[in-house]
FITOR-634685 format. One record per residue (C-alpha): residue in one letter; x, y, z; chain. Coordinates in steps of 0.25 Angstrom, whole numbers, plus 2048, in hexadecimal, padded with zeros to 3 digits. Example, Ala and Ser with C-alpha at 12.3 -4.5 7.8 and 13.67 -1.06 7.14 Angstrom:
residu | px | py | pz | chaine
A | 831 | 7EE | 81F | A
S | 837 | 7FC | 81D | A
This chain:
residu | px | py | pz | chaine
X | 5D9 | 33C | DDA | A
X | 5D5 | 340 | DE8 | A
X | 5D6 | 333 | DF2 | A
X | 5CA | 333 | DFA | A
X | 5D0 | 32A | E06 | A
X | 5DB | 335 | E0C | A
X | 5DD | 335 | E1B | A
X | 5E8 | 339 | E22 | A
X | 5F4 | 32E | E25 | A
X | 5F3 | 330 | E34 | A
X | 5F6 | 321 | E37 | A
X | 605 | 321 | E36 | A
X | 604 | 32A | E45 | A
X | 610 | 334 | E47 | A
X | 61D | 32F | E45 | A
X | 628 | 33A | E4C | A
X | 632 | 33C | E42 | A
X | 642 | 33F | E48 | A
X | 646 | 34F | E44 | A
X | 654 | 351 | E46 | A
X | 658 | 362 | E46 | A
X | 666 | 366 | E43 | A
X | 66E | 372 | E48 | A
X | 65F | 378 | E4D | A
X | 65D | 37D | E5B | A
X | 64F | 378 | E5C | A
X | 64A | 36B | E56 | A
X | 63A | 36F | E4F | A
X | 636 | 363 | E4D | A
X | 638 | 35B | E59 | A
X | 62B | 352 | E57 | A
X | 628 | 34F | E46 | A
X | 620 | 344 | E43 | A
X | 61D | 33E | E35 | A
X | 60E | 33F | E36 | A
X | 60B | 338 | E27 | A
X | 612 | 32F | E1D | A
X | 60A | 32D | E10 | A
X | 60C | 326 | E02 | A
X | 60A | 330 | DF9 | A
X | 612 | 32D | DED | A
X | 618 | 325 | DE3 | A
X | 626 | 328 | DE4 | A
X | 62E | 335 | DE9 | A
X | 625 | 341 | DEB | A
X | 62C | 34B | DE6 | A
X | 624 | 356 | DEA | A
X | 619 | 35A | DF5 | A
X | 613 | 369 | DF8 | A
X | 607 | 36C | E01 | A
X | 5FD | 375 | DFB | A
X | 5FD | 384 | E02 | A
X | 5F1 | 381 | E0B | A
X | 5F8 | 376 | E11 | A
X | 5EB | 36D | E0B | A
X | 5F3 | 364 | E02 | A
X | 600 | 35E | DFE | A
X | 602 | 359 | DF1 | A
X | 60E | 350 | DEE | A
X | 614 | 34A | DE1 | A
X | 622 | 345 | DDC | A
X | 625 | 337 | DD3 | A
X | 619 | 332 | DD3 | A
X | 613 | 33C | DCA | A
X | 607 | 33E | DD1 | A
X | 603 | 34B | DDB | A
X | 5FB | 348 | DE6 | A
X | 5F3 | 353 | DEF | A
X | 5F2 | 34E | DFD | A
X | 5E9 | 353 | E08 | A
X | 5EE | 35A | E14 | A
X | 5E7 | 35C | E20 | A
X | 5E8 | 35D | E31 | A
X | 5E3 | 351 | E37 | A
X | 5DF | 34C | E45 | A
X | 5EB | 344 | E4D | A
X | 5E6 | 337 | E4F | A
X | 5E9 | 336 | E5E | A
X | 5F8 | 333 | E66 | A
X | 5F7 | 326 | E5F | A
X | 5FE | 32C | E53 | A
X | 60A | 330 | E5A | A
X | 614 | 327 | E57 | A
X | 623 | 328 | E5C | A
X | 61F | 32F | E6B | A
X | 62D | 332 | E72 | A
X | 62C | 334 | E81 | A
X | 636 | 340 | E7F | A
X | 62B | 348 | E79 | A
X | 61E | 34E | E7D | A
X | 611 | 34C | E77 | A
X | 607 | 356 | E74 | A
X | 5FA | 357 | E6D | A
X | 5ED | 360 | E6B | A
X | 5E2 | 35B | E6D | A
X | 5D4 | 35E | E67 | A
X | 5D2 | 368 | E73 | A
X | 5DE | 370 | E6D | A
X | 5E5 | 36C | E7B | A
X | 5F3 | 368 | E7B | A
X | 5F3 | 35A | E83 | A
X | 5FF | 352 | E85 | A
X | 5FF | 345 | E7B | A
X | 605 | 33A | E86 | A
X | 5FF | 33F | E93 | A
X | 5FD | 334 | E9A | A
X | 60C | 32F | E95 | A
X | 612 | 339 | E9C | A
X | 60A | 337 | EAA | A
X | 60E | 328 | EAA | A
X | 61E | 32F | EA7 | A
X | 61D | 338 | EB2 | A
X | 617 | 32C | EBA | A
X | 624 | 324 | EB7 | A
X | 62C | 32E | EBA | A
X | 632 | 330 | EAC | A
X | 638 | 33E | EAC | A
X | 634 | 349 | EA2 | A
X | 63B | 34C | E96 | A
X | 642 | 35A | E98 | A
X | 646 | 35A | E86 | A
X | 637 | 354 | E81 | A
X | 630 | 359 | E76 | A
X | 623 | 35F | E73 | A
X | 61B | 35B | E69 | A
X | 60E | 35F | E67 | A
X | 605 | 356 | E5F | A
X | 5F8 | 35F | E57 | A
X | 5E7 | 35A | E56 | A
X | 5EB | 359 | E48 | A
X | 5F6 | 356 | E3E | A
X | 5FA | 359 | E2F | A
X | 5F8 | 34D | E25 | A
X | 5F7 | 34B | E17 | A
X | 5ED | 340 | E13 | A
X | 5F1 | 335 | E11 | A
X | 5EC | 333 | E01 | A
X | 5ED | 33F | DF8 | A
X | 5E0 | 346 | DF6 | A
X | 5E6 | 349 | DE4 | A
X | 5ED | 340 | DDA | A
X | 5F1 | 348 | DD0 | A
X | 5F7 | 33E | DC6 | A
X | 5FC | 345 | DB7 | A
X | 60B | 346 | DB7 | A
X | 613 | 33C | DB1 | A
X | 620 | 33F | DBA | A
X | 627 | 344 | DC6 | A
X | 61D | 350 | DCC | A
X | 62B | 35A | DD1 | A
X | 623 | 364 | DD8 | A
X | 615 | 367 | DDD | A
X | 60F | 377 | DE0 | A
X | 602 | 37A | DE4 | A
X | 5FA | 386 | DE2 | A
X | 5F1 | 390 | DEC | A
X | 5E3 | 388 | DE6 | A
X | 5E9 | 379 | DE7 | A
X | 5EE | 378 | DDA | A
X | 5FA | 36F | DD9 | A
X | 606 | 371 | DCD | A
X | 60E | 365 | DCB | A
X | 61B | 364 | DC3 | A
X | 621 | 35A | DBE | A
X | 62B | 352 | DB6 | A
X | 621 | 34F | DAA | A
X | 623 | 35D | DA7 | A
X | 616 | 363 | DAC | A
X | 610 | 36A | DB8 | A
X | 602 | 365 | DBB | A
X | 5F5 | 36E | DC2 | A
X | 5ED | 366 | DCD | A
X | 5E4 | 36A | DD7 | A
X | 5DF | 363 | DE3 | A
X | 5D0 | 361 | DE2 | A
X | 5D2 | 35D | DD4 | A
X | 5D7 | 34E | DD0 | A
X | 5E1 | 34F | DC3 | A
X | 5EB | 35A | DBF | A
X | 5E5 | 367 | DB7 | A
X | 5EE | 36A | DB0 | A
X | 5FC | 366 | DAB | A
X | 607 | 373 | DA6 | A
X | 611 | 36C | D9C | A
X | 621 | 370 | D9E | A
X | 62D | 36C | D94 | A
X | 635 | 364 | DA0 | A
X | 635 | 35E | DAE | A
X | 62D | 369 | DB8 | A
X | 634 | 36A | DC6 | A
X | 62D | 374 | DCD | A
X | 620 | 37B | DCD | A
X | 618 | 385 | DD6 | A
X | 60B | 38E | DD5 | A
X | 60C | 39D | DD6 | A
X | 60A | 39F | DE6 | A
X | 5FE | 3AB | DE1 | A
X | 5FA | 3A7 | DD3 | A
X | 5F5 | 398 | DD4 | A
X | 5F4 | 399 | DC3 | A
X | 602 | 399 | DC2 | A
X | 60E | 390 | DC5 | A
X | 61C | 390 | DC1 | A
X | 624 | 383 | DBD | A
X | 632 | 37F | DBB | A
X | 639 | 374 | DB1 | A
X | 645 | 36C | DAE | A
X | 645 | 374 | DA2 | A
X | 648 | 383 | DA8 | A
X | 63B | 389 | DA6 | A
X | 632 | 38F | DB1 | A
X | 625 | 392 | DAE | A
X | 619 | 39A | DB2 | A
X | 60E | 393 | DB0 | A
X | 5FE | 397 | DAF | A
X | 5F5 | 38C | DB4 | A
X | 5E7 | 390 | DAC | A
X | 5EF | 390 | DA0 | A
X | 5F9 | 387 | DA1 | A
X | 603 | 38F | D9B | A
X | 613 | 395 | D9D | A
X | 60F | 3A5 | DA0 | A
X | 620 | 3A6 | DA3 | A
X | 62B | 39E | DA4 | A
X | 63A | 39F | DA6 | A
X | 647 | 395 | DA2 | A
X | 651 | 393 | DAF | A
X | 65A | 38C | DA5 | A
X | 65A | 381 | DB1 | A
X | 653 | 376 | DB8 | A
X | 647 | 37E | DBE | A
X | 647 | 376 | DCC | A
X | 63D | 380 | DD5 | A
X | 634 | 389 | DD4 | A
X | 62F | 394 | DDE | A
X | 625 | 39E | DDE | A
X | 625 | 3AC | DE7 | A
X | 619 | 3AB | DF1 | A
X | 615 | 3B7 | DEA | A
X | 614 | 3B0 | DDD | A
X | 61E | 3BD | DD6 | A
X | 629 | 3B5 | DD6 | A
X | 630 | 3A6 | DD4 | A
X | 63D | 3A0 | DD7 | A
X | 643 | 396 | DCD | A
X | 64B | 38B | DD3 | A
X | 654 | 381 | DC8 | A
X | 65F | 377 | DC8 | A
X | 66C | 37D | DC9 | A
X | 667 | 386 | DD3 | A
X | 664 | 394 | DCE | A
X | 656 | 39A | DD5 | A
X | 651 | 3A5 | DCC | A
X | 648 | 3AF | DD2 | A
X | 63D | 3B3 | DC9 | A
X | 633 | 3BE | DC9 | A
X | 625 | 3B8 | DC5 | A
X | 61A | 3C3 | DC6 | A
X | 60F | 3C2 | DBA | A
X | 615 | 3B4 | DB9 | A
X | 621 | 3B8 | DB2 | A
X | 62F | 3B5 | DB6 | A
X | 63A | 3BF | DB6 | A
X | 647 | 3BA | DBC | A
X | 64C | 3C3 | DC7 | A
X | 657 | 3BC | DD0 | A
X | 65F | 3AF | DD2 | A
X | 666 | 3A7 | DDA | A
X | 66F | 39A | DDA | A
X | 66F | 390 | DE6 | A
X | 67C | 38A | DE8 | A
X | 680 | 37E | DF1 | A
X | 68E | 380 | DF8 | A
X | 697 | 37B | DEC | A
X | 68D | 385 | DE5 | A
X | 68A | 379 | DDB | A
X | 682 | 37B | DD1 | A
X | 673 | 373 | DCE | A
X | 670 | 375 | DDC | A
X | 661 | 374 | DD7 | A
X | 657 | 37C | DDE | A
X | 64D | 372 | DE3 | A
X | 643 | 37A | DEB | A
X | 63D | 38B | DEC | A
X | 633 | 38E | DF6 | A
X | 631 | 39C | DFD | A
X | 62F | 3A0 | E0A | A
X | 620 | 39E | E0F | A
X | 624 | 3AA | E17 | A
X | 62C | 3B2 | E0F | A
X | 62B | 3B3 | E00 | A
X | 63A | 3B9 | DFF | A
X | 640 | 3AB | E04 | A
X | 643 | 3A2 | DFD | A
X | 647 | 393 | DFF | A
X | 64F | 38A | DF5 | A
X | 651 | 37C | DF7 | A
X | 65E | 377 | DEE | A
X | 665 | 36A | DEA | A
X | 670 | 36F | DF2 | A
X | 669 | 36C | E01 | A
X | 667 | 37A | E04 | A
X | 65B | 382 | E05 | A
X | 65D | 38F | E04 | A
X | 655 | 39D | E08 | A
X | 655 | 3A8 | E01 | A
X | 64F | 3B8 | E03 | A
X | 64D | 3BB | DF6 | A
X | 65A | 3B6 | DEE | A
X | 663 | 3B7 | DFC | A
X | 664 | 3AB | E04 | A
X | 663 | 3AF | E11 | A
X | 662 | 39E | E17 | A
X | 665 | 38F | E12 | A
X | 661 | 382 | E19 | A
X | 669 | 375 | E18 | A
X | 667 | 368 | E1D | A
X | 65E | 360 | E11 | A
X | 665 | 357 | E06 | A
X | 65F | 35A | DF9 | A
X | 66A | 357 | DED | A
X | 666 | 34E | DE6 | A
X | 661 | 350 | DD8 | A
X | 653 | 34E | DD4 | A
X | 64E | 351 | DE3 | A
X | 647 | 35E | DE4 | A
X | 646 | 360 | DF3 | A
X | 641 | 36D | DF7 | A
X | 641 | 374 | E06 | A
X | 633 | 37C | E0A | A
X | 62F | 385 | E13 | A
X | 625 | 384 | E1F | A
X | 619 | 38D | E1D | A
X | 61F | 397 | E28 | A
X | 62C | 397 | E21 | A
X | 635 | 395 | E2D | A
X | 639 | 385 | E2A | A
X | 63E | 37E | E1E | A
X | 63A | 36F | E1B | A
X | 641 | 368 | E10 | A
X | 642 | 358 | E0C | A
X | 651 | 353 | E09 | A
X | 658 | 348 | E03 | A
X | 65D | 341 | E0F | A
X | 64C | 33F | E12 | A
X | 64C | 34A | E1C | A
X | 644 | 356 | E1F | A
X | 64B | 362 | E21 | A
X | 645 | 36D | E2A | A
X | 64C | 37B | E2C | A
X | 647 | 389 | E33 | A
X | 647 | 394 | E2B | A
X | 64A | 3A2 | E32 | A
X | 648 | 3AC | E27 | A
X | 655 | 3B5 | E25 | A
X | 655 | 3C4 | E20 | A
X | 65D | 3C7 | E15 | A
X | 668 | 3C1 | E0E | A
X | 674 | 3B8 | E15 | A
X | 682 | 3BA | E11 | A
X | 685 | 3AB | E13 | A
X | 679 | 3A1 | E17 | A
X | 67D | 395 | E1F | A
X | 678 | 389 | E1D | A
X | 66F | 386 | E27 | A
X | 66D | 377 | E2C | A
X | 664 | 379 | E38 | A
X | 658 | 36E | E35 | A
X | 64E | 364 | E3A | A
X | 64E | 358 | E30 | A
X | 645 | 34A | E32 | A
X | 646 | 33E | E28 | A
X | 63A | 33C | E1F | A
X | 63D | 331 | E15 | A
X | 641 | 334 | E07 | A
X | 63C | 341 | E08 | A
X | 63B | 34A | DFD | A
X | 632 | 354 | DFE | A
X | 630 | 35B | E0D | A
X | 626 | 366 | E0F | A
X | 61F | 36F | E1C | A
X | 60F | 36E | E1C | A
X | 60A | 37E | E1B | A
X | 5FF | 37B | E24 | A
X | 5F0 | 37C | E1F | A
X | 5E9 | 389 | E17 | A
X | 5D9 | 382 | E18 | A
X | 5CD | 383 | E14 | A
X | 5C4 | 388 | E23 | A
X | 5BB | 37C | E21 | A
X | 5C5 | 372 | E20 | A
X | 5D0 | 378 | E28 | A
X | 5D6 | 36C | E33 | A
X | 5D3 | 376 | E3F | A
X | 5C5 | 378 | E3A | A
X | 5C0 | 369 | E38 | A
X | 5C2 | 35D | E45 | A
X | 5C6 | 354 | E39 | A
X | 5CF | 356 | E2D | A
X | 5C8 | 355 | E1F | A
X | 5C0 | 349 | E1B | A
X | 5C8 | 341 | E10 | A
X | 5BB | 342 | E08 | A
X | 5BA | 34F | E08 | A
X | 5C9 | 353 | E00 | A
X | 5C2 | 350 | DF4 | A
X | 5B6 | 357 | DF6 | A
X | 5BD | 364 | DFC | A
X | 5C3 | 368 | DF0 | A
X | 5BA | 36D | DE3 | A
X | 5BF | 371 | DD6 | A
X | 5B4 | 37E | DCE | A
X | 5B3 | 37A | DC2 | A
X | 5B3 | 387 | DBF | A
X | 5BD | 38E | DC3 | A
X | 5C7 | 380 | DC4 | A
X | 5CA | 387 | DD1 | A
X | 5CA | 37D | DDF | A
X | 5C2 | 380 | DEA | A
X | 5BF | 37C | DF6 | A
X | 5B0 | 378 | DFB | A
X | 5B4 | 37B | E0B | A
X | 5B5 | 389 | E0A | A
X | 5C0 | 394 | E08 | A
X | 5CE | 394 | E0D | A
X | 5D3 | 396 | E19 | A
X | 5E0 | 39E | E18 | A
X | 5E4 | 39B | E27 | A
X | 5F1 | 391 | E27 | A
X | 5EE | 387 | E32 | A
X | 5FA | 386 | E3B | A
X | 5FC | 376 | E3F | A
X | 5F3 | 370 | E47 | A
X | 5EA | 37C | E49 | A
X | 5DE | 374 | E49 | A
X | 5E2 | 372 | E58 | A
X | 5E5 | 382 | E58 | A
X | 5F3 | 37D | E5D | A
X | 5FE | 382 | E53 | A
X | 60C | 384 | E59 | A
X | 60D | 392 | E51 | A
X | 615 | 39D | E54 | A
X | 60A | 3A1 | E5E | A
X | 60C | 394 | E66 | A
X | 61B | 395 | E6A | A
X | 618 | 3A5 | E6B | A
X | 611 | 3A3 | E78 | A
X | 618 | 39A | E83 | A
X | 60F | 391 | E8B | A
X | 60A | 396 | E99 | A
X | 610 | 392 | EA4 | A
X | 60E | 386 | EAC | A
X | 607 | 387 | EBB | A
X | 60A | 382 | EC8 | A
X | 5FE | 37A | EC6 | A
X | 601 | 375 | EB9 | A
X | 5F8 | 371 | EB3 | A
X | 5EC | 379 | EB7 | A
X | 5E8 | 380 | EAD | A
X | 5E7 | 37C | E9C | A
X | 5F1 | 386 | E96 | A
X | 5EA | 38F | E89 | A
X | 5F6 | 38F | E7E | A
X | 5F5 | 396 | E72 | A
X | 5EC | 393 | E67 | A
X | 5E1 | 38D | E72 | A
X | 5EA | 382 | E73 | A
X | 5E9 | 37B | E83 | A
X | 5F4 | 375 | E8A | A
X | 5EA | 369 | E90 | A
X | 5EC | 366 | E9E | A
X | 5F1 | 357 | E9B | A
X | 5FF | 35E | E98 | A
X | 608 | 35D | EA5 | A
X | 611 | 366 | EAA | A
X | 61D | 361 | EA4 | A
X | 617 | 35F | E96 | A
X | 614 | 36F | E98 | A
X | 621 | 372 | E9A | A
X | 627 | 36C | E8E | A
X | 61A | 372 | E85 | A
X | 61E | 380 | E8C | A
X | 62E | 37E | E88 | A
X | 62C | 377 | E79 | A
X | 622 | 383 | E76 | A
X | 62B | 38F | E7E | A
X | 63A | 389 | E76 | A
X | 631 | 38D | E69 | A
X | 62F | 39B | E6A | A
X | 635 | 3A3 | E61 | A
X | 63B | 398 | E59 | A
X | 634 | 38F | E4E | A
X | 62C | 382 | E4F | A
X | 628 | 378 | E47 | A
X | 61B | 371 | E4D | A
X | 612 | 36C | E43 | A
X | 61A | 36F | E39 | A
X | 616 | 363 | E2F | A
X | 621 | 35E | E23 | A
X | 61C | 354 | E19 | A
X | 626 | 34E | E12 | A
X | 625 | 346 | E04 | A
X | 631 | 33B | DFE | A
X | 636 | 334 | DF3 | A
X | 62E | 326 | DFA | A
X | 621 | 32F | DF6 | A
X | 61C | 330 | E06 | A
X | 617 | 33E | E09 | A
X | 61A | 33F | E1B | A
X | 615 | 349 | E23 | A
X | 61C | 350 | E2F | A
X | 618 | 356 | E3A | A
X | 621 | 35E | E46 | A
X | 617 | 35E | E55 | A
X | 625 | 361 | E5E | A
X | 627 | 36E | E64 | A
X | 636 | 371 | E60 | A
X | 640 | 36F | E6B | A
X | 651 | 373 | E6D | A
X | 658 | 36B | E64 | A
């Protein structure tokens, strides 16, 4: 059903959330606030993926039910929603002029004015117009399993694949209201996922060892193979010409898959340090980047990388051993940072620094920012937003009238093919808070900011991206801008980056980094 009363949960204000970093030089996420915490389910989600325009997030897990929620950018309501203020930081925020103002001017005058001395080790946080939510009632029920939904994949034209423990894979699609069609397997299916190029076919893995190779307007097997295991992951190639099969004692078989047919051509065992054996593969994801890496996610707590079948990197930190848990790490949409839920409630976050060739010997590598989201069990980045021109965040003054989600969407009868009544797609991807043309991109940290004058502050300064420095920023909150922004070049940052996390209480949370990364 679609809920006609969905507005984003803005009420709760941001709440700053402690990140602790461990064995890292710099600390990312200096300022990470938990921006949303909404009720969305009936027991443990055990599933959650944003569709790949960044549009939608559909979520799922013991309650047997899939819900399709909406994700927009929307304006901040104002300095009233920041909770939590700590005198060692600076506060920043753009304004509808696209100027870059200082959030607690007048508070700093009446400091200086009482003689309280500057803060040499404060933090820079810069607060956008607007910010990521999810509204706060899904916009899709899709009620028709009759047990635990284990995975969730969506498709390039909004279809969504759920598998299942009542033996079936079910077909929906936002803009319709029930499930379309149902693909019957012989046992339990763990994993699913749509071929990356050819949205009429997916591939699906079962209790009972087979993979198949599913056509959707048929609804029939066109090839299939027997692991002789647990199939626990399934992975296509961004190119659609391959798949990687994960299963329970943890072999990963490398297939080829062109004309939808699977022909083995390579394997690989992950082992833990005592080389155990039923160290389950519990998550497969490529490299937005590079579709010759490879990340696995195993019950042994490692994630592992690998160039082709050569590991060249593995990342440990997460706890994820216990059985029936299927935690799985995932790349941000630039490929250079790691997010993954763990057993002990936190969220895990590694940089990844891609590595030519194989390693003789890969350490293990612990360096990590982790924060605490409660009984997590499914962490993911948001990919930012592929949209429609007409109902693009930078392109409206207000974000889309709850009325209109229904309406947006229409199904031709004709064709059975969903379309959208606002115009073609956009395939810009809309950096974070670009609707204030502030993003703090690559081209940001690339140009260090001008100098100050004797007469400071004369003169507005022009940053990049037609951003202003307004005239209300003193000299000393100048200085600390100029050094947070000139210790980032060259090296990563995280600003904007937005982490929703969902758990086993069934809460979907949102998370949102505005600091400037600082020396740890």
């Amino acid at each position: 059903m679609i809920f006609n009363n969905c507005y984003p949960n803005t009420e709760a204000g941001f709440q700053m959330v402690l990140v602790r970093s461990y064995k890292k030089r710099s600390k990312e996420f200096s300022a990470l606030y938990m921006i949303q915490d909404i009720q969305a389910h009936e027991g443990a989600i055990l599933m959650m993926k944003f569709s790949p325009d960044g549009q939608f997030l559909a979520s799922a897990g013991e309650d047997s039910v899939v819900r399709v929620w909406q994700v927009v950018e929307s304006e901040r309501s104002g300095n009233s929603d920041i909770h939590d203020v700590n005198h060692s930081y600076v506060y920043f925020q753009v304004n509808s002029f696209s100027e870059l103002v200082p959030v607690h001017a007048d508070q700093e005058k009446k400091e200086k004015s009482t003689g309280v001395k500057e803060n040499s080790d404060s933090i820079c946080v810069i607060f956008p117009q607007k910010v990521f939510q999810i509204f706060d009632k899904p916009i899709h029920e899709f009620r028709g399993h009759c047990g635990e939904v284990l995975d969730l994949s969506w498709s390039k034209n909004k279809h969504i694949a759920s598998s299942s423990v009542d033996k079936t894979v079910r077909l929906c699609q936002v803009g319709y209201d029930k499930f379309q069609k149902v693909f019957f397997h012989n046992n339990y299916v763990t994993c699913v996922q749509f071929n990356p190029v050819d949205d009429d076919y997916f591939i699906s893995g079962s209790i009972d060892g087979k993979v198949r190779i599913w056509a959707i307007p048929g609804c029939q097997v066109v090839d299939w193979i027997d692991v002789t295991d647990i199939v626990t992951a399934v992975c296509y190639r961004p190119d659609g010409k391959g798949a990687v099969i994960g299963s329970m004692n943890g072999n990963c078989r490398f297939y080829d898959a062109s004309d939808n047919c699977l022909q083995l051509n390579a394997q690989i065992c992950i082992h833990g340090k005592k080389k155990q054996p039923c160290n389950r593969i519990t998550g497969l994801q490529f490299s937005p980047g590079d579709p010759d890496i490879l990340m696995v996610t195993s019950s042994d707590s490692q994630v592992q990388i690998f160039n082709g079948i050569d590991m060249v990197c593995k990342f440990r930190g997460l706890h994820n051993a216990r059985p029936g848990r299927q935690i799985s790490a995932a790349f941000t949409s630039d490929g250079m940072r790691i997010v993954s839920a763990s057993e002990d409630s936190n969220v895990y976050v590694w940089n990844y620094i891609k590595q030519d060739g194989p390693v003789p010997r890969a350490k293990d590598n612990w360096s990590c920012e982790r924060f605490f989201s409660n009984s997590a069990s499914v962490a993911i980045p948001w990919c930012g937003i592929t949209c429609r021109k007409s109902i693009c965040p930078n392109m409206s003054e207000t974000s889309p009238s709850p009325k209109d989600l229904s309406s947006r969407w229409r199904c031709n009868e004709n064709t059975g093919e969903l379309q959208s009544e606002l115009g073609e797609i956009s395939e810009r991807k809309l950096a974070f808070s670009s609707s204030e043309c502030f993003s703090l991109g690559h081209g940001f940290f690339s140009l260090s900011l001008p100098k100050g004058t004797a007469t400071w502050p004369v003169e507005k300064l022009l940053l990049p991206n037609s951003l202003v420095l307004s005239s209300a920023i003193c000299k000393s909150q100048y200085k600390l801008l100029k050094t947070s922004c000139q210790s980032a070049l060259g090296s990563s940052h995280a600003w904007g980056l937005v982490i929703v996390t969902a758990g086993y209480d069934g809460r979907i949370r949102s998370f949102q980094n505005y600091g400037l990364p600082i020396h740890s």
